[in-house]
Structure formats: structure tokens, C-alpha cells
N, C-alpha and C positions, 0 to 999 in steps of 0.2 A: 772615754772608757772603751777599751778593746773588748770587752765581754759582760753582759748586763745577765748575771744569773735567776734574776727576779722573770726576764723573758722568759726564759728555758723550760722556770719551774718555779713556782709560788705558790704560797696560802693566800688565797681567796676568800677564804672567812671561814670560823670556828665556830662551834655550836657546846656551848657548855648546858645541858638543856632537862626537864623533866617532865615527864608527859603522860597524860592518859588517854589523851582521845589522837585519832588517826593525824599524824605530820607529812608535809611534801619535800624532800632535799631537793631543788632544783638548780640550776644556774650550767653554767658550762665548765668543767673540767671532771674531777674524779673528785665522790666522796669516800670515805675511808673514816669509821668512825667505831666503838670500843661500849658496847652493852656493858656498864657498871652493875647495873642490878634491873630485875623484871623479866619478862618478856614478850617480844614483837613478833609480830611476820611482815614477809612483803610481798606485796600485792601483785603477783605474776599474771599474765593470760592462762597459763595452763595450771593456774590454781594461789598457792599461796608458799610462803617458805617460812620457818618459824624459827628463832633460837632463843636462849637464855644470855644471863649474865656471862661473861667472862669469854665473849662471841664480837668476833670483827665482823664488820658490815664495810664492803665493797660494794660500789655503786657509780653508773653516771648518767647522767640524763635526771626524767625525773621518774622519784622514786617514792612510792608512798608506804610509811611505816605504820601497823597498824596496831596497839600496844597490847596485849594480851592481859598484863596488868602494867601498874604503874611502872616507867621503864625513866631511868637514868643514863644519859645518853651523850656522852663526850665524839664527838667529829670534826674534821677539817675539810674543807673543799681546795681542793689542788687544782693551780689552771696554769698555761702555760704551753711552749709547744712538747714536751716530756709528757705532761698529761693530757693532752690529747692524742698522743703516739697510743699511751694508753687506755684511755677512753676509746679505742678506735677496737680495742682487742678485747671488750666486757662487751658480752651478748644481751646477758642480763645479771645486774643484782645478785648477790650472796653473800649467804653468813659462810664465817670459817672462824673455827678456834683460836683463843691468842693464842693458846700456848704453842701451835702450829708458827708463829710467827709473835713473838714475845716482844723482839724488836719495835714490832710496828704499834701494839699499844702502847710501849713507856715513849715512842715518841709523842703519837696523838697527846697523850695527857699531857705531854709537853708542852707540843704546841699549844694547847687549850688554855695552860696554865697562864696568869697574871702578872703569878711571884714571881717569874723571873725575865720581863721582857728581851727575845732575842733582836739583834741586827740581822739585816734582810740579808747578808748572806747566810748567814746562818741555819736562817727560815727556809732557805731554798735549798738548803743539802737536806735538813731533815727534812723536809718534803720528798726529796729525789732518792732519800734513803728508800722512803716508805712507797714511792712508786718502784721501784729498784725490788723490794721485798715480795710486794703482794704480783709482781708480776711473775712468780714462782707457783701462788695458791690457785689450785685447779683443783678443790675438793669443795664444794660447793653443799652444803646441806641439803639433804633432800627434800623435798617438797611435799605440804601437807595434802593429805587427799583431796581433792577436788570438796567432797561432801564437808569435810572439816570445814575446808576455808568459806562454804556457802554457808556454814552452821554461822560462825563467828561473824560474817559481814550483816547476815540479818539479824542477830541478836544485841549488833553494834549501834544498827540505823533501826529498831524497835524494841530496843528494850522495855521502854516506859508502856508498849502496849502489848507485849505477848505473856498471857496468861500463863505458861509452866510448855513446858519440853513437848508435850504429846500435840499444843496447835503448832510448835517450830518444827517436828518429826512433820504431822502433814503437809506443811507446806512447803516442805522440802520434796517430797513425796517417797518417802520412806516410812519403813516401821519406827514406833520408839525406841524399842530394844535394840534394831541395828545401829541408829544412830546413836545414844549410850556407848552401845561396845567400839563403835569407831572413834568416835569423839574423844574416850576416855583414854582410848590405845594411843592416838596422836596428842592429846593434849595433858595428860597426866589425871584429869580431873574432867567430870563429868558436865555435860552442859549447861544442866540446873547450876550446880556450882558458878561455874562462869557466868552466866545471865544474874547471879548476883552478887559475883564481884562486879561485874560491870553498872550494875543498881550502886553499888557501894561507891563507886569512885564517882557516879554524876551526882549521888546526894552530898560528896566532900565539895566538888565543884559551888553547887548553888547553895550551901552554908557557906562556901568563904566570899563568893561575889554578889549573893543575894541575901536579901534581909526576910527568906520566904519563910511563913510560918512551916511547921512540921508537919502539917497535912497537907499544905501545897505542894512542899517538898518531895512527898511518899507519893501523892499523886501524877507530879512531873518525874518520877523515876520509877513505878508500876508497880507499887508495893501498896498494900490493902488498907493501910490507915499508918497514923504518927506511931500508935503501937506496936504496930510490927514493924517497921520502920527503925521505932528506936531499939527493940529486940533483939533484931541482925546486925545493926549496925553497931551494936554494944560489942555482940558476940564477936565480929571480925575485928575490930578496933581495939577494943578494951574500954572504948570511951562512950556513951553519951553522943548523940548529933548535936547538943550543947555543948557540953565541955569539949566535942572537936573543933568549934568553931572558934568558942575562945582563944583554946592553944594555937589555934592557926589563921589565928585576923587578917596577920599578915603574909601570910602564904602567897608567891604568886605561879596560881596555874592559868593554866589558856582556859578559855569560856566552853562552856559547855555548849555543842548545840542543840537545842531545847524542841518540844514535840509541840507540833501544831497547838496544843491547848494551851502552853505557853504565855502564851497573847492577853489570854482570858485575867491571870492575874499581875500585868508588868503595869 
């Protein structure tokens, strides 16, 4: 073979994926991946970066996603010597719009796809398209305030124990009011709200992998008793933390990771 295009430029592996708690993209080449629905940030030194559905994610090295809510997440990892020419020219991480580059998602969802198995040169143009395309996108989202992204990360790793906004305003060390107005201008929605969506999605977790009663449940997730528990969770759901577990027996999400008192009832 006078030219092996698999060298140059290949899929390294695709991620057809659904997630609520924080994921890592690692490996060596370029990831390149297409927010279906939800939303994430990622995880910067100088803070955090946030986007919605209908948002490409540019990335290399490792990158950690952090989901705002439950987020549906098609990607490819690019390796080869094309994507590390590329990987050589990403500083850091970013979302950008598809519709900035339209191209590069109906590829991804391509690649990701099943239905239609391609042959490896194949795989390797649309690869080289999609590093070919995004090495145009210089418009990078801006990044969440510093305060945002510190609201979100402790509300992430203490949900199950932070009592309401005014102990996460202290220990941030701000006023309530300022964080509210911050919180709510970067995120759409205020951080009580968030702190229980994020209740909400770890009681979907330990209904579908645990057999825990409902007040172990409210208690492994910081909510007052099975009754208010099942109250919220009616109201965002529509369902019952019974009948969601039914309807979702089989559901497979990634494990929840569970708070020191955990232990007490496994």
C-alpha cells in the first residue's frame, strides 16, 4: 500500500452516550462531539465554560464535562498524524454552535451511527473533513464567571448536605442576593432551582441501581423526608419516584457517587 489513510487520520472511538454526573474525554488525538440535548460546562483553570443543546464541543487532552442537567452527547475521538497537527493548535477546550459549522455535526452523527457501517477510508475523510472544518472555529463561548462555576462544583460534590442557597452564599463568601443575581444571569435559573435538579437526577440514579427505600433515598440526596421527596419529584417528573423506577428498570445510567453516609445503609 503506497498510502495508509487510517495513519494520517482515524476514529479512535465514538461515544454515543447519556449523562448526569461529571465524564472525562481522554486518550490522544482531537475530540469533536454534538450536545443533542441538556446542558454542560468545562472544567477550565480560569473558571468554567457552559453551552446547550445544538453546541459542538472541541477538545484534546483530557477534558472533563460537567452536566448542568441530564445532557445527551454524541462524539468522536480523532487520532492520527492530521489530528495531532491539530491537537498541537487547541489551547484549551470549546463549545461553538453547529450551526457555525453544520457540516461537522451530520458528520459526527455519522460516524456514531450503527445503521450504516463505513469502510476505513471512508472513516478517514470524514474524520479529515471534520478536522479540516473546525480548524476554521475561533469563536469560542465565553466562560462562566469564576463565582458561577464555584457555585455549581459545590452544589455538584454536596448536594446531599447543603441545607438551601444562604449556607452555599457563605461558603462561597458572598451575599445571597449577589449570588442569586449572578447565578441566575449566567445560568437562566437560580441556584436553589439547580441544587434540586441536581437532588432530582441522583434520586433517578439510586431508584434505578438501588433497591433503597424512599427515605433512604431523600436522605442520600438532602431532601427532608420520602414526603417531600416524593412532592418535588412528582412536580419535575410528572411521575411518582415509584412509577419512575418502574418505567425505567431498565435504564442504563453511570452510578451515582454517594455521600459518606452511604455505607450506613449498602
Amino acid at each position: 500500500m503506497i498510502f495508509d489513510p487510517c495513519v494520517f487520520c482515524a476514529v479512535a472511538q465514538t461515544w454515543d452516550t447519556n449523562f448526569s454526573q461529571p465524564i472525562q474525554l481522554g486518550g490522544e488525538g482531537v475530540w469533536v462531539g454534538l450536545i443533542s440535548s441538556g446542558r454542560c460546562a468545562i472544567e477550565l483553570e480560569s473558571g468554567a465554560s457552559m453551552a446547550g443543546a445544538g453546541s459542538l464541543l472541541i477538545a484534546c487532552g483530557n477534558t472533563t464535562l460537567v452536566p448542568i442537567e441530564s445532557v445527551h452527547l454524541v462524539a468522536v475521538r480523532i487520532h492520527g498524524q492530521a489530528a495531532l497537527a491539530c491537537a498541537h493548535g487547541l489551547q484549551n477546550p470549546f463549545f461553538i454552535g453547529c450551526n457555525t459549522l453544520p457540516s461537522v455535526a451530520d458528520l459526527v452523527t455519522m460516524l456514531c451511527s450503527d445503521l450504516v457501517p463505513l469502510a476505513p477510508a471512508r472513516t478517514s475523510s470524514a474524520a479529515f473533513r471534520i478536522l479540516c472544518s473546525i480548524s476554521q472555529a475561533d469563536a469560542p463561548a465565553p466562560a462562566l464567571p469564576p463565582l458561577v462555576a464555584a457555585a455549581i462544583s459545590a452544589i455538584r460534590q454536596n448536594y446531599a448536605g447543603l441545607y438551601g442557597v444562604e449556607e452555599l452564599s457563605e461558603s462561597l463568601g458572598v451575599s445571597k442576593c449577589h449570588l442569586v443575581r449572578v447565578f441566575s444571569a449566567a445560568m437562566g435559573m437560580p441556584p436553589g432551582q439547580y441544587l434540586t435538579e441536581v437532588r432530582i437526577e441522583a434520586a433517578k440514579q439510586l431508584l434505578v441501581h438501588r433497591q433503597y427505600s424512599l427515605e433512604v433515598i431523600a436522605s442520600l440526596c438532602g431532601f427532608s423526608g420520602s414526603n417531600y421527596l416524593c412532592r418535588v419529584f412528582r412536580k419535575h417528573t410528572g411521575q411518582t419516584p415509584a412509577q419512575w423506577r418502574t418505567a425505567n428498570a431498565n435504564l442504563s445510567l453511570p452510578d451515582t457517587p454517594l455521600s459518606a453516609d452511604a455505607s450506613l445503609y449498602i
